[in-house]
ChimeraX commands (.cxc) that place a marker at each C-alpha (Angstrom):
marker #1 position 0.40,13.90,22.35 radius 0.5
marker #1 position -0.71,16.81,20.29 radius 0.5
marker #1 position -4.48,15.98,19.45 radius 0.5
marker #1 position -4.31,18.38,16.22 radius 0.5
marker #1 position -0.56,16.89,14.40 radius 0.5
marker #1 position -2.92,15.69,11.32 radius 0.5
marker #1 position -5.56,17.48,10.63 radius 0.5
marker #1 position -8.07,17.06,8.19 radius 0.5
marker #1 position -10.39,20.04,6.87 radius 0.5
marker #1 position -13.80,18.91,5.32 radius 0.5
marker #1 position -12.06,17.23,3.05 radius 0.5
marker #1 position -14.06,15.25,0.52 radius 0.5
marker #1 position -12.77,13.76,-3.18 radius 0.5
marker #1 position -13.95,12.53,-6.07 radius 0.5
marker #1 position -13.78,10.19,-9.31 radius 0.5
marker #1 position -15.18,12.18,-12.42 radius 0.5
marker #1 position -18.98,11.93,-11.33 radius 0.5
marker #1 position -17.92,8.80,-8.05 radius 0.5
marker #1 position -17.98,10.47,-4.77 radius 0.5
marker #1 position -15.51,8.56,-2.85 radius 0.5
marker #1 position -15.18,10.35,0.25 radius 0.5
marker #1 position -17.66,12.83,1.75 radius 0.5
marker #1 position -16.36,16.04,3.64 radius 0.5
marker #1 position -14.60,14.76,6.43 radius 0.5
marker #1 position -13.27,16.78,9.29 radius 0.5
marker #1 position -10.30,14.60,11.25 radius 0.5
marker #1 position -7.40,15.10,13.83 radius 0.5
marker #1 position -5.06,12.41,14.47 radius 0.5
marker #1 position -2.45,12.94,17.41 radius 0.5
marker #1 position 1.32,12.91,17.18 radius 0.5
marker #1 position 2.92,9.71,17.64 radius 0.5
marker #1 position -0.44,7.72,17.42 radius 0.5
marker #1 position -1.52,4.88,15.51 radius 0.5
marker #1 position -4.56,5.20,14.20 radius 0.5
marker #1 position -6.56,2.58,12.28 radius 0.5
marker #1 position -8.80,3.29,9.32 radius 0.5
marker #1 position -11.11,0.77,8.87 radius 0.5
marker #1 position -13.97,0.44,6.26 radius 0.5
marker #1 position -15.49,-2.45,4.11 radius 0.5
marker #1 position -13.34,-3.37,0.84 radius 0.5
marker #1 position -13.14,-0.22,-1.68 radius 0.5
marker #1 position -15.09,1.97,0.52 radius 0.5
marker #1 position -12.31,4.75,0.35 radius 0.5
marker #1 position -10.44,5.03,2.71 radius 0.5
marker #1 position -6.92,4.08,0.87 radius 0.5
marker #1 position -7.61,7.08,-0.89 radius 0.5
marker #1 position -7.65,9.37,1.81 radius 0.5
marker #1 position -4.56,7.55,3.46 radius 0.5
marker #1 position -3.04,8.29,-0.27 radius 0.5
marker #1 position -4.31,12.26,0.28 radius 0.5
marker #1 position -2.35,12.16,3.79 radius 0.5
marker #1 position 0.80,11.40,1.37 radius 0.5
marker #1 position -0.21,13.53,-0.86 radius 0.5
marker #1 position -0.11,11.15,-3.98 radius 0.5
marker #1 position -3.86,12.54,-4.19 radius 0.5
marker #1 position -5.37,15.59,-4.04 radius 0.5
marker #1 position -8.48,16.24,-2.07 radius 0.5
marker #1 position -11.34,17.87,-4.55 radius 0.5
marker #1 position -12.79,20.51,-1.88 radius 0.5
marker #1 position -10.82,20.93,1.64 radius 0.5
marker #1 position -7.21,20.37,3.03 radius 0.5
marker #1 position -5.03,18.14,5.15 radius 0.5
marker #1 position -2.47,19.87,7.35 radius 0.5
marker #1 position 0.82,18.26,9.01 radius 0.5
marker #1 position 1.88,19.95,11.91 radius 0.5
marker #1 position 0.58,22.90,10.96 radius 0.5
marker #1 position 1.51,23.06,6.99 radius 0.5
marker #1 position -0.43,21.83,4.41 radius 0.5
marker #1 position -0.25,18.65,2.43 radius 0.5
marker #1 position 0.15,19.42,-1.34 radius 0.5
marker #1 position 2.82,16.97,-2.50 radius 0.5
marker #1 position 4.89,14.11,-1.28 radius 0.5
marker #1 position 7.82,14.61,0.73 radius 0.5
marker #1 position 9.87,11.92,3.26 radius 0.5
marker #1 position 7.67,13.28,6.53 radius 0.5
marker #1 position 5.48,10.94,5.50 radius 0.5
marker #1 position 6.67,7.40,3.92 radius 0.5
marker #1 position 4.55,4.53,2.69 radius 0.5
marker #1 position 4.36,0.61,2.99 radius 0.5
marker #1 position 2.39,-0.89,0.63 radius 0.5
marker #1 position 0.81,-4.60,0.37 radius 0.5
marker #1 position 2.58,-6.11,-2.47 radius 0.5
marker #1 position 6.70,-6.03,-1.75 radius 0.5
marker #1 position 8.12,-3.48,-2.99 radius 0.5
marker #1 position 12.01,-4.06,-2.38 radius 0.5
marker #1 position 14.24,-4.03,-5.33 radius 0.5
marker #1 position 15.58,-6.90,-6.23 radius 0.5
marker #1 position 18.94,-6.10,-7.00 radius 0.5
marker #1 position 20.08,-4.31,-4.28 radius 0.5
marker #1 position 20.42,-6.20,-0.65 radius 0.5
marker #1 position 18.59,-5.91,2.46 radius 0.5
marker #1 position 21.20,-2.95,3.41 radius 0.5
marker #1 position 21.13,-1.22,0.16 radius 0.5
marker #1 position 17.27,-1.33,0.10 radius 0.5
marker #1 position 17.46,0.15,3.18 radius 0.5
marker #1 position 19.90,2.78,2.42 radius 0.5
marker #1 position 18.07,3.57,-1.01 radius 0.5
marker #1 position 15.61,5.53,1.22 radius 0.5
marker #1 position 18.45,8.43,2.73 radius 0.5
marker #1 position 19.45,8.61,-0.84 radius 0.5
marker #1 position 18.14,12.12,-0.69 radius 0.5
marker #1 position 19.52,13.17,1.61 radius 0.5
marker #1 position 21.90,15.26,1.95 radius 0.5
marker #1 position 22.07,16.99,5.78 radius 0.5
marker #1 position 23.50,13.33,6.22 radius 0.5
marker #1 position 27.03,12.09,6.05 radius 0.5
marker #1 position 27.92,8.77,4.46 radius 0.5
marker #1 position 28.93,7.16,7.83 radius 0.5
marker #1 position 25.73,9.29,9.50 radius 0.5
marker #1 position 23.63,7.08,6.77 radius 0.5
marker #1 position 25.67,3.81,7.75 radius 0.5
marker #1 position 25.10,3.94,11.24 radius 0.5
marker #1 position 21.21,4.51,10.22 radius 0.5
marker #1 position 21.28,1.54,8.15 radius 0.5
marker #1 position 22.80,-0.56,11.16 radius 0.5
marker #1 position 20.05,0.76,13.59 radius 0.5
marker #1 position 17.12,-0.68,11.49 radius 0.5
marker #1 position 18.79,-3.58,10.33 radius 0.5
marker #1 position 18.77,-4.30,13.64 radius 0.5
marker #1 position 15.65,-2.57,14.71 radius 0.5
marker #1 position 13.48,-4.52,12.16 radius 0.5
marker #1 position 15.91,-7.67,12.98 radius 0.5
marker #1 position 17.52,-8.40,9.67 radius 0.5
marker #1 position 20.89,-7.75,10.97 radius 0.5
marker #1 position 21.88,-11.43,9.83 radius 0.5
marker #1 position 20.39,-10.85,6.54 radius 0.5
marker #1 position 21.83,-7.50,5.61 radius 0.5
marker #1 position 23.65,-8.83,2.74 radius 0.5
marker #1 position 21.61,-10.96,1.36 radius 0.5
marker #1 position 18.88,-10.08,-1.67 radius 0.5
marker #1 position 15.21,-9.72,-1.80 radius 0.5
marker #1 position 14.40,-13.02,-3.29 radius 0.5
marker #1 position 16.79,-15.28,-0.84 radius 0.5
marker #1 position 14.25,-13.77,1.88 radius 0.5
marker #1 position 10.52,-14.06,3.12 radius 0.5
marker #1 position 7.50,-11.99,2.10 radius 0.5
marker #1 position 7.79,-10.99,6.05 radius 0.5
marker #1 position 11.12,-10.15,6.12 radius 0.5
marker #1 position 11.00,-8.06,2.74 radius 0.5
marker #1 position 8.02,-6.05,4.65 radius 0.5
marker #1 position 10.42,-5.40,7.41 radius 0.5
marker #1 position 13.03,-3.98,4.61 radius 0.5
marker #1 position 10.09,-1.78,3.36 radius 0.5
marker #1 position 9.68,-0.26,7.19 radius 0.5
marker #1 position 12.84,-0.03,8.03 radius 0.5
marker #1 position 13.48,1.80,4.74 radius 0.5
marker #1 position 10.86,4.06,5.07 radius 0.5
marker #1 position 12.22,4.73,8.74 radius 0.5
marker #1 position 15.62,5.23,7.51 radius 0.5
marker #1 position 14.67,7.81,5.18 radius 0.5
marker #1 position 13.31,9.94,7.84 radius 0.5
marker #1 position 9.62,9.66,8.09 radius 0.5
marker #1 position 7.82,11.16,11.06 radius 0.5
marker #1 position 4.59,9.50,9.83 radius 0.5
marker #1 position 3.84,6.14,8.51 radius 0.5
marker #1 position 1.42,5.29,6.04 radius 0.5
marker #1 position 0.65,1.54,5.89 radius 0.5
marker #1 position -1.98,0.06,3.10 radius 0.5
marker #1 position -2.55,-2.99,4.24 radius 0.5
marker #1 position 1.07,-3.89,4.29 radius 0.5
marker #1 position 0.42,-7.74,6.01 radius 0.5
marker #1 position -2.52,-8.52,4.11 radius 0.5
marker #1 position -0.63,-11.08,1.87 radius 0.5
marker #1 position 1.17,-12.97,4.66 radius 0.5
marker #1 position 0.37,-15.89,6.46 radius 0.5
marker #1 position -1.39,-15.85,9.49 radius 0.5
marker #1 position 1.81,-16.19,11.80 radius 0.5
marker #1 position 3.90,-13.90,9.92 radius 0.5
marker #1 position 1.07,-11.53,9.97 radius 0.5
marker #1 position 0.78,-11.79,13.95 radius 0.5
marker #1 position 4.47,-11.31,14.44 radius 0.5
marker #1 position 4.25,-8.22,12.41 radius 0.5
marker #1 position 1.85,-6.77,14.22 radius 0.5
marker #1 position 3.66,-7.35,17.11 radius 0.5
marker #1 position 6.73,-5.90,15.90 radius 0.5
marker #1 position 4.54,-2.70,14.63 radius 0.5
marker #1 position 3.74,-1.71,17.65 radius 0.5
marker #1 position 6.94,-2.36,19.52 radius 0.5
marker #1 position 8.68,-0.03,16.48 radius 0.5
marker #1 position 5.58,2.44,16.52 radius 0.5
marker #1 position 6.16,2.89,20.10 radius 0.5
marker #1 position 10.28,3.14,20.06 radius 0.5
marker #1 position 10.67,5.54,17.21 radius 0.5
marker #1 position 7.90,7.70,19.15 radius 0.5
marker #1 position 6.06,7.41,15.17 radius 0.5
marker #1 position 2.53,8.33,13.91 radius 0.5
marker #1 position 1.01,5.93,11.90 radius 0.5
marker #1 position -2.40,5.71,10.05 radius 0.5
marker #1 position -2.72,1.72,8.73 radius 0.5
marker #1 position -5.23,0.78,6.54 radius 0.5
marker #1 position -6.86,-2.41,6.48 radius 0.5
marker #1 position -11.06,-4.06,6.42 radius 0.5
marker #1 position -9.37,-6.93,8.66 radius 0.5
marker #1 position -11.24,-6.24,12.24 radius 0.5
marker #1 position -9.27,-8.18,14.63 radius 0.5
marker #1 position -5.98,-6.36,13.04 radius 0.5
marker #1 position -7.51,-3.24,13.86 radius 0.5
marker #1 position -8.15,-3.84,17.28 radius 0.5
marker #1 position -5.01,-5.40,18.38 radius 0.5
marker #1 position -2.93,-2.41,16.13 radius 0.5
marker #1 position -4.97,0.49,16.37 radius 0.5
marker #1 position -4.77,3.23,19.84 radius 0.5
marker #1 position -8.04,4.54,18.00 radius 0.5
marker #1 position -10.26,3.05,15.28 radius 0.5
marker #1 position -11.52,5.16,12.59 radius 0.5
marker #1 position -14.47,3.50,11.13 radius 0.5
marker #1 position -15.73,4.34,7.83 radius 0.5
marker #1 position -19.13,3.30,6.16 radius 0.5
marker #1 position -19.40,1.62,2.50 radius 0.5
marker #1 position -18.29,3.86,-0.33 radius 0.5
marker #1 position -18.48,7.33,-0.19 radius 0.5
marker #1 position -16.30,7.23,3.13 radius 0.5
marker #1 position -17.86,8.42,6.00 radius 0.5
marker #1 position -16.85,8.32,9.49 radius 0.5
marker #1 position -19.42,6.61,11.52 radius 0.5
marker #1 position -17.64,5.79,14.56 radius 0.5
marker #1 position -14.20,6.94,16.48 radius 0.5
marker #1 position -13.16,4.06,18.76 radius 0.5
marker #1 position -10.63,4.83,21.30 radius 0.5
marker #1 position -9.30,0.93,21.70 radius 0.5
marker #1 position -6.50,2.21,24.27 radius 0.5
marker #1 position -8.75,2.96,26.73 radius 0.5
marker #1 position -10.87,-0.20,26.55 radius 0.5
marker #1 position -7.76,-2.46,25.96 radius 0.5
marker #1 position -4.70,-0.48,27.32 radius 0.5
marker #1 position -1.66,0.60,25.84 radius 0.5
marker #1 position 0.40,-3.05,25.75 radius 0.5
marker #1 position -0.63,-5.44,23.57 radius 0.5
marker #1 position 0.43,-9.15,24.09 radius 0.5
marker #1 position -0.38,-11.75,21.62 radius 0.5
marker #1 position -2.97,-13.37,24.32 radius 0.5
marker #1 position -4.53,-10.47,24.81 radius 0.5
marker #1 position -6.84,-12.03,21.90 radius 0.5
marker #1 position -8.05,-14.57,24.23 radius 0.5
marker #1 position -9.55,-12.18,26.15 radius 0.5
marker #1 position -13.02,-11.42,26.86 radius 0.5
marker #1 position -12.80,-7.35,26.84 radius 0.5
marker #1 position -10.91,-7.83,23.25 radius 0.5
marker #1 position -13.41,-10.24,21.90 radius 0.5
marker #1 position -16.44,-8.13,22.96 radius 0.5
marker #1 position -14.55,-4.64,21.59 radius 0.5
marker #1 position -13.87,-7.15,18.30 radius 0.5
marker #1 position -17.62,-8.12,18.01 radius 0.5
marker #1 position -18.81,-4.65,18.44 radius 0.5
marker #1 position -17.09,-3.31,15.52 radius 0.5
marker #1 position -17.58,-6.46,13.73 radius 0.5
marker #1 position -21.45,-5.32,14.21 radius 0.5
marker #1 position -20.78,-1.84,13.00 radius 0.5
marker #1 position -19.03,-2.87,9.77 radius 0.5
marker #1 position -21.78,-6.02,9.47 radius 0.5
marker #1 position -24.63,-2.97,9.44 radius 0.5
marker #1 position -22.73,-0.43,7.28 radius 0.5
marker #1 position -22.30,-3.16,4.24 radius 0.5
marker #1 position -25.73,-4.28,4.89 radius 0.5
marker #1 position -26.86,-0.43,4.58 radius 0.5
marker #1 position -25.49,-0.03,1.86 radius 0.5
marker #1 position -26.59,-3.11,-0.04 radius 0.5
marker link #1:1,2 radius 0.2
marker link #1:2,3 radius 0.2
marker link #1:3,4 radius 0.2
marker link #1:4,5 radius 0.2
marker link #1:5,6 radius 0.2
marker link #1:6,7 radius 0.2
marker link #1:7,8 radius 0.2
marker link #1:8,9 radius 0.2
marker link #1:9,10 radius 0.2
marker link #1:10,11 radius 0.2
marker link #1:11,12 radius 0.2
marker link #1:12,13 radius 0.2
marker link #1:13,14 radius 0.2
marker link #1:14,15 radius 0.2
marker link #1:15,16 radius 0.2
marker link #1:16,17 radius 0.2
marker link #1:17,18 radius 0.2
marker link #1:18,19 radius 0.2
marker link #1:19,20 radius 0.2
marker link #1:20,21 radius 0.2
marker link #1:21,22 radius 0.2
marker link #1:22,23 radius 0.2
marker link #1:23,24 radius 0.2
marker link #1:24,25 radius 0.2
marker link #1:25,26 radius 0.2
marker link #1:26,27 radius 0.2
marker link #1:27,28 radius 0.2
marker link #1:28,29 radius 0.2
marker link #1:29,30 radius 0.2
marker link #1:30,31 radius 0.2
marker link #1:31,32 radius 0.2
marker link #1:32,33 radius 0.2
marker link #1:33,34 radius 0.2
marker link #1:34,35 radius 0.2
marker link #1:35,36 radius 0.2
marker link #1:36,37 radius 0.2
marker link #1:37,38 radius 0.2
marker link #1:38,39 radius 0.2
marker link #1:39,40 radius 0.2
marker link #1:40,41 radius 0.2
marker link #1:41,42 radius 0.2
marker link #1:42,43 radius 0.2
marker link #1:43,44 radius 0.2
marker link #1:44,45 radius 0.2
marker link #1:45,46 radius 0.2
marker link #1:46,47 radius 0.2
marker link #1:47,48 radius 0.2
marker link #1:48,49 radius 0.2
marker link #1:49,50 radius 0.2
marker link #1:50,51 radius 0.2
marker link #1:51,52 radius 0.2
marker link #1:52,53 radius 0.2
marker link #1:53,54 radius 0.2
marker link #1:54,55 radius 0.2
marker link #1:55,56 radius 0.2
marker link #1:56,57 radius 0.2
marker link #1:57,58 radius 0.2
marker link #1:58,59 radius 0.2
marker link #1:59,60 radius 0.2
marker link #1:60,61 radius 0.2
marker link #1:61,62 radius 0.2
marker link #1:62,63 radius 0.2
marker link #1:63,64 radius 0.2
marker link #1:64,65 radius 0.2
marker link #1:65,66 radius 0.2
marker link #1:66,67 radius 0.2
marker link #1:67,68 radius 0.2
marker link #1:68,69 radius 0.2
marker link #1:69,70 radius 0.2
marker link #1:70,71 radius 0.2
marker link #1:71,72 radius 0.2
marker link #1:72,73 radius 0.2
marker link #1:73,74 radius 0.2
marker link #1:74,75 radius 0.2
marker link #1:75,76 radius 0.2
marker link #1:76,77 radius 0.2
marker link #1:77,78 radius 0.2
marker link #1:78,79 radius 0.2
marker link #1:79,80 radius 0.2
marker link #1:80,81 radius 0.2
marker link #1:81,82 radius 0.2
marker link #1:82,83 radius 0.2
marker link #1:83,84 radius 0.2
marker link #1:84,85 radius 0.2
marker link #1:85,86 radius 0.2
marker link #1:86,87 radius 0.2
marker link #1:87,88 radius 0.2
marker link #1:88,89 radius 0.2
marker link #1:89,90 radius 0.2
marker link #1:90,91 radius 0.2
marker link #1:91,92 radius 0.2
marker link #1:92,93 radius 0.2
marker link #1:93,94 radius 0.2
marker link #1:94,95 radius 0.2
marker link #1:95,96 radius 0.2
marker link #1:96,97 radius 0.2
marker link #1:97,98 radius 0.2
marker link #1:98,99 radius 0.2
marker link #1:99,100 radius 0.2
marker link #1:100,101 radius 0.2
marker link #1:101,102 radius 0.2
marker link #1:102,103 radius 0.2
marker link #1:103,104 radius 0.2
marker link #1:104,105 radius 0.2
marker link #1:105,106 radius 0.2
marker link #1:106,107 radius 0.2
marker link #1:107,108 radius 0.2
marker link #1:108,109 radius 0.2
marker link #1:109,110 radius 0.2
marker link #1:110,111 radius 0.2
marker link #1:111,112 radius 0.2
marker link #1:112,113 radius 0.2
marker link #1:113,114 radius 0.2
marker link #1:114,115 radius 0.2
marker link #1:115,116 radius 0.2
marker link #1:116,117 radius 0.2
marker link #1:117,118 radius 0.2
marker link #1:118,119 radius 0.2
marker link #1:119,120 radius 0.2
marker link #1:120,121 radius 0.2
marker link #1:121,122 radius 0.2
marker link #1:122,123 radius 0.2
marker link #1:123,124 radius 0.2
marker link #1:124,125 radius 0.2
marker link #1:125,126 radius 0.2
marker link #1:126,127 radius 0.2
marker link #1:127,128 radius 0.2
marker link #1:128,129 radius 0.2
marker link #1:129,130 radius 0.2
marker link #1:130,131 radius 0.2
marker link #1:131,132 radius 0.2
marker link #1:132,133 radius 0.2
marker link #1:133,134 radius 0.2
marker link #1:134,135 radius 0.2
marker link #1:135,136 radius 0.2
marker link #1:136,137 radius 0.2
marker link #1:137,138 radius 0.2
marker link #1:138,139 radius 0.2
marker link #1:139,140 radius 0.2
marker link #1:140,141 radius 0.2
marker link #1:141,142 radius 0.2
marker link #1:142,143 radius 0.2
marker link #1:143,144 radius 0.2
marker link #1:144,145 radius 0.2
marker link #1:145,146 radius 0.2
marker link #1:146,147 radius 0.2
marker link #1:147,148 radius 0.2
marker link #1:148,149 radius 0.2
marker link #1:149,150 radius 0.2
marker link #1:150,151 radius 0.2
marker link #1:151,152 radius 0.2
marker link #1:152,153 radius 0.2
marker link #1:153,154 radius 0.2
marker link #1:154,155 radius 0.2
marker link #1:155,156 radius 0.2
marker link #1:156,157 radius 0.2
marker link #1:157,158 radius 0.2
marker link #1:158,159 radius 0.2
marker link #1:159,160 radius 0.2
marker link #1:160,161 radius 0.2
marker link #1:161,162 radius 0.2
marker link #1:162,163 radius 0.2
marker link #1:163,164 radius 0.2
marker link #1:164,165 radius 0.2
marker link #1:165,166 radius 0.2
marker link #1:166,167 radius 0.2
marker link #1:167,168 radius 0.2
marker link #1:168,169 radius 0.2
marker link #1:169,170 radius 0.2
marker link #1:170,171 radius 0.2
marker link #1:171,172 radius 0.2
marker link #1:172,173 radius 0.2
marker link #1:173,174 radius 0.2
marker link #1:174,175 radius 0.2
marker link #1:175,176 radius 0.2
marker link #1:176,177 radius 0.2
marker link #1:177,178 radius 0.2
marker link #1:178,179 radius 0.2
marker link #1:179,180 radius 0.2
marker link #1:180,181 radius 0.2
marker link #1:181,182 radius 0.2
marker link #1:182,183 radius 0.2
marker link #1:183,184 radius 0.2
marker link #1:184,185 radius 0.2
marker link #1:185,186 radius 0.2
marker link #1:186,187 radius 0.2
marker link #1:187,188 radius 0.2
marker link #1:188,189 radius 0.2
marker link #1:189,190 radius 0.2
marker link #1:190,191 radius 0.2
marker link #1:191,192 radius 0.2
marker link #1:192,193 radius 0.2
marker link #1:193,194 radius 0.2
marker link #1:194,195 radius 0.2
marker link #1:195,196 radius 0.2
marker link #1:196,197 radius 0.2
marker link #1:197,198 radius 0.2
marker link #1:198,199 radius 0.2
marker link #1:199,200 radius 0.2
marker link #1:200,201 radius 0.2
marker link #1:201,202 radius 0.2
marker link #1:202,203 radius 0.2
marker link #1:203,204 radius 0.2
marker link #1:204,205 radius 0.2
marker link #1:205,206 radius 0.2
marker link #1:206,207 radius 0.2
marker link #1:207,208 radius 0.2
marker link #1:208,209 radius 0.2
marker link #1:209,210 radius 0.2
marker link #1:210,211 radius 0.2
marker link #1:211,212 radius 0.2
marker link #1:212,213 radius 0.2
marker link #1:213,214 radius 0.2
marker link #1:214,215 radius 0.2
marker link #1:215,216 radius 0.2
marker link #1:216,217 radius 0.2
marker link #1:217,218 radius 0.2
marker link #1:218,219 radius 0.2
marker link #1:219,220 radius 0.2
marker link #1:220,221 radius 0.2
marker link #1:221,222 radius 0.2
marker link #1:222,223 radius 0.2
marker link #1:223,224 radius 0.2
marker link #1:224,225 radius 0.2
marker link #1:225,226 radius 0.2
marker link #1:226,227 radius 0.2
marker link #1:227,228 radius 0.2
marker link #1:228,229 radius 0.2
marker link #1:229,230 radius 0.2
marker link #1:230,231 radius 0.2
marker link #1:231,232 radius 0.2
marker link #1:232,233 radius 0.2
marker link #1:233,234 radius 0.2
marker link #1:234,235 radius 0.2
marker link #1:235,236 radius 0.2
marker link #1:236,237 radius 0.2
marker link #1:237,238 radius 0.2
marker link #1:238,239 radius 0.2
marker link #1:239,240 radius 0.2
marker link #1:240,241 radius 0.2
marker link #1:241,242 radius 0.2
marker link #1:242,243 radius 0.2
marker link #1:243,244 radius 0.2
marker link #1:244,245 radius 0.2
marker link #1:245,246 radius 0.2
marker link #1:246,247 radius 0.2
marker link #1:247,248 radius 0.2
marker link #1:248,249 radius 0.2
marker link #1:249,250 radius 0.2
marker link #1:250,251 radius 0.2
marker link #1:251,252 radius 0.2
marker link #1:252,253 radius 0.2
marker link #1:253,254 radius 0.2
marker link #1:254,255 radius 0.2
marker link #1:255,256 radius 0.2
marker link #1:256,257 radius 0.2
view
């Protein structure tokens, strides 16, 4: 992997007077998924939203592979929490809205893309059917495979399970990971939830209470491995790597109240 893909140069922002992030100074690896985690509104959404360049940082610079991030483009896609499939269009045509751009593709090139995540994300049964005739899992799966379809080399994910049940959300995970790992992605996923981060994350970005500041890089791959198994959360090395940055995030909120 290359250790310098995303690269972030003291790059701080802020609110009219509201610091929100303090100069921060970041490389993320190709085809990694890496985990920001912070306590609720601590900032960190907004420097996954500077990544996609829906926000502009107020002193430094993010680079992709080398260029620097100063608009949105389809490298990098996001997946929101709340659904965000249109409901008049089907599971296919949400996923084909994505390529709609695009135009080094070929009508049956986009097809045969649409086919490969339908199937990917496995909604191949459900490719005609519309957003509301479907689960709140399933209509996250449209908004990957979507965002896949349209060419994305990195994935940004805010929260995207936090609304789902606790089953749903495990399977998701699951399925992340799997997908992360077969379309050779990066991904940066947001999210305060702690035992999400360690079963998603290959490394752990840990940020303090608002303004956002790293306080600890946690490489979970090498204390958990690369495969991830559902029982791997009965585990004792998962539960102790779980209650250590459980403590972290416990003493940053305390800290800062």
């Amino acid at each position: 992997m290359t250790a310098d893909y995303l690269r972030f140069y003291g790059v701080a922002k802020t609110f009219g007077t509201v610091p929100v992030v303090r100069r921060t100074d970041l490389s993320i690896a190709r085809d990694a998924l890496v985990v920001f985690l912070g306590p609720s509104g601590c900032g960190k959404t907004t420097l996954m939203r500077m990544v996609g360049g829906l926000d502009s940082p107020t002193e430094g610079w993010i680079e992709l592979d080398g260029g620097r991030v100063d608009r949105p483009d389809r490298r990098r896609g996001m997946v929101f929490q709340s659904y965000s499939s249109f409901p008049w269009l089907t599971v296919a045509q949400n996923i084909a809205f994505g390529m709609r751009y695009r135009d080094d593709l070929t009508a049956a090139e986009k097809q045969e893309r649409v086919r490969h995540y339908l199937d990917l994300v496995g909604l191949t049964d459900f490719a005609d059917s519309y957003p509301s005739r479907i689960s709140g899992g399933m209509r996250q799966r449209v908004a990957i495979a979507r965002t896949l379809a349209a060419g994305s080399e990195v994935l940004l994910m805010d929260e995207p399970f936090g609304a789902l049940d606790a089953l749903t959300r495990e399977r998701l995970q699951v399925q992340l990971r799997s997908i992360q790992k077969r379309e050779a992605k990066t991904v940066v996923f947001v999210t305060h939830d702690v035992e999400e981060a360690v079963f998603l994350a290959d490394r752990i970005i840990l940020f303090s209470a608002r303004p956002a500041t790293i306080v600890a890089d946690i490489d979970v791959t090498a204390e958990l491995g690369a495969e991830r198994p559902l029982d791997i959360r009965e585990t004792r090395p998962f539960f102790d790597l779980r209650n250590h940055v459980l403590h972290l995030i416990r003493h940053e909120t305390s800290e800062a109240a």
